[in-house]
N, C-alpha and C positions, 0 to 999 in steps of 0.2 A: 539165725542159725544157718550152718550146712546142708540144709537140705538134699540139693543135686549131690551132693559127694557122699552122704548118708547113703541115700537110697540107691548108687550106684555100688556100696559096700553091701545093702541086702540083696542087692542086683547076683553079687559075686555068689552072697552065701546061699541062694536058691541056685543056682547052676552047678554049684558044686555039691549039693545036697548037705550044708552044713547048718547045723544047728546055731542058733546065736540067742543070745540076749542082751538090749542094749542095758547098760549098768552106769554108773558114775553122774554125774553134774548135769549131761543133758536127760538123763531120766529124773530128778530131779524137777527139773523143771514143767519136763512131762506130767509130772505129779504134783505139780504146783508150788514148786519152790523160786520164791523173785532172784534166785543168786545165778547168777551167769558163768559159765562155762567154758574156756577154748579147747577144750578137749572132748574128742567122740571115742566110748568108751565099750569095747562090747568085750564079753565071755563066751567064747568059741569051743566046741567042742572035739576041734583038731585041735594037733604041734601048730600055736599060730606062725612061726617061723614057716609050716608048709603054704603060707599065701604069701610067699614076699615076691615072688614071680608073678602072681597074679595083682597084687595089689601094684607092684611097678610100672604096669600095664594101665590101670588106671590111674595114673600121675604121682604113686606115694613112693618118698621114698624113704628107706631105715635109716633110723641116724640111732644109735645103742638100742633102749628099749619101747621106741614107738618108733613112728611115721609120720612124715611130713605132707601136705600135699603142697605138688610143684607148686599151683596160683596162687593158693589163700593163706600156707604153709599153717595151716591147721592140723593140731598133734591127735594122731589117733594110737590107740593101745587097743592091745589085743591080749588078751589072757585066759587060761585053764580054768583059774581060781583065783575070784577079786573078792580079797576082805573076807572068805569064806564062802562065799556065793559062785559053787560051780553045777554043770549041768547034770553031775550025778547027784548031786543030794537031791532030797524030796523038798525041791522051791518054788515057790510060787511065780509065774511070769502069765503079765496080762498082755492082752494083742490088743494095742492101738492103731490107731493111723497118724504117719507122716503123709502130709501131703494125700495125695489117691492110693496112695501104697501102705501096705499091712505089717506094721513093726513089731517086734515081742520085744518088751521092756521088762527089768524085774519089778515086783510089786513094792507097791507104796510100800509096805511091814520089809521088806529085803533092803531096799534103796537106806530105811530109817538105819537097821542093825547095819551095813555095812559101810557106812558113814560115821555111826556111834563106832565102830571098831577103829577108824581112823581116827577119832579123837582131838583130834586139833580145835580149838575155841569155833574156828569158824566152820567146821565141818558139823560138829554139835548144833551150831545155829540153824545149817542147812536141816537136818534131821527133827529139829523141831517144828521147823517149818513145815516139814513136808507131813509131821503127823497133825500140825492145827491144821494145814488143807483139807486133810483126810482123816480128821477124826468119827467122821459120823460113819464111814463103810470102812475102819480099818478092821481086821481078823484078830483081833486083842489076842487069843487063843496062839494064835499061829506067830505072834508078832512074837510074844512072852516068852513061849517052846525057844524059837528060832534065837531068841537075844539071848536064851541059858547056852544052848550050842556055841554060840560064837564069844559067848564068855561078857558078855554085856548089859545083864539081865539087870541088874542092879541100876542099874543108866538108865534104859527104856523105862522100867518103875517108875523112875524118879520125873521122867519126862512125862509119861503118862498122868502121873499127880498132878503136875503144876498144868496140863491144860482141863483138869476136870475128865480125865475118863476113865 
């Protein structure tokens, strides 16, 4: 993984006092899913257009709707609202560690519904994954609520069923 280029993005978003949470394929993995990732994925609670000076600064550069970095040319995305999951709803996000450094990721139940809302065969696989990792401390309650919201509820059941919970 990206780590130095991660953590020089939560670097940015404590100096500018921006809220974030990491979201998409490396949270994911965070959460125990074996599916790999080249994208770093967060949900910022500015215009993320207002870091494209600051993130050029640190070697990224915009190519339409993401970022490049100059060395590794690792695509980063920046957005409001991913799949549902922004920082005005009432969502769940837990604080891990990268590395010595303190990450806010969305929770295992977010990572699941926003993933089932992309749909794709292999996105569903990922979502599965990530609730057999985490089925014995997932928030059933919160996951169920959150999957009617985002119009997936029916999917999450279905997933729920086949691993037994």
């Amino acid at each position: 993984m990206y780590v130095e280029q991660i953590i020089s993005i939560l670097k940015l978003f404590e100096e500018k006092d921006i809220e974030y949470t990491l979201v998409g394929g490396i949270s994911g993995i965070i959460h125990g899913s074996p599916y790999t990732t080249p994208e770093v994925e967060f949900v910022v609670s500015i215009d993320p257009n207002d870091l494209a000076d600051s993130l050029k600064k640190l070697g990224w550069r915009k190519e339409e709707d993401r970022y490049f970095h100059k060395t590794l040319k690792i695509p980063l995305k920046l957005y409001r609202d991913y799949r549902g999951f922004n920082l005005n709803k009432n969502v769940k996000i837990v604080e891990t560690r990268l590395g010595k450094n303190k990450i806010k990721v969305n929770s295992p139940e977010d990572y699941v519904i926003t993933t089932a809302v992309g749909g794709s065969l292999e996105e569903l696989h990922r979502a599965l994954a990530v609730l057999i990792a985490n089925k014995e401390i997932l928030d059933k309650d919160y996951l169920i609520r959150r999957a009617g919201e985002e119009g997936v509820k029916e999917r999450i059941l279905s997933f729920l069923n086949k691993i037994g919970v």
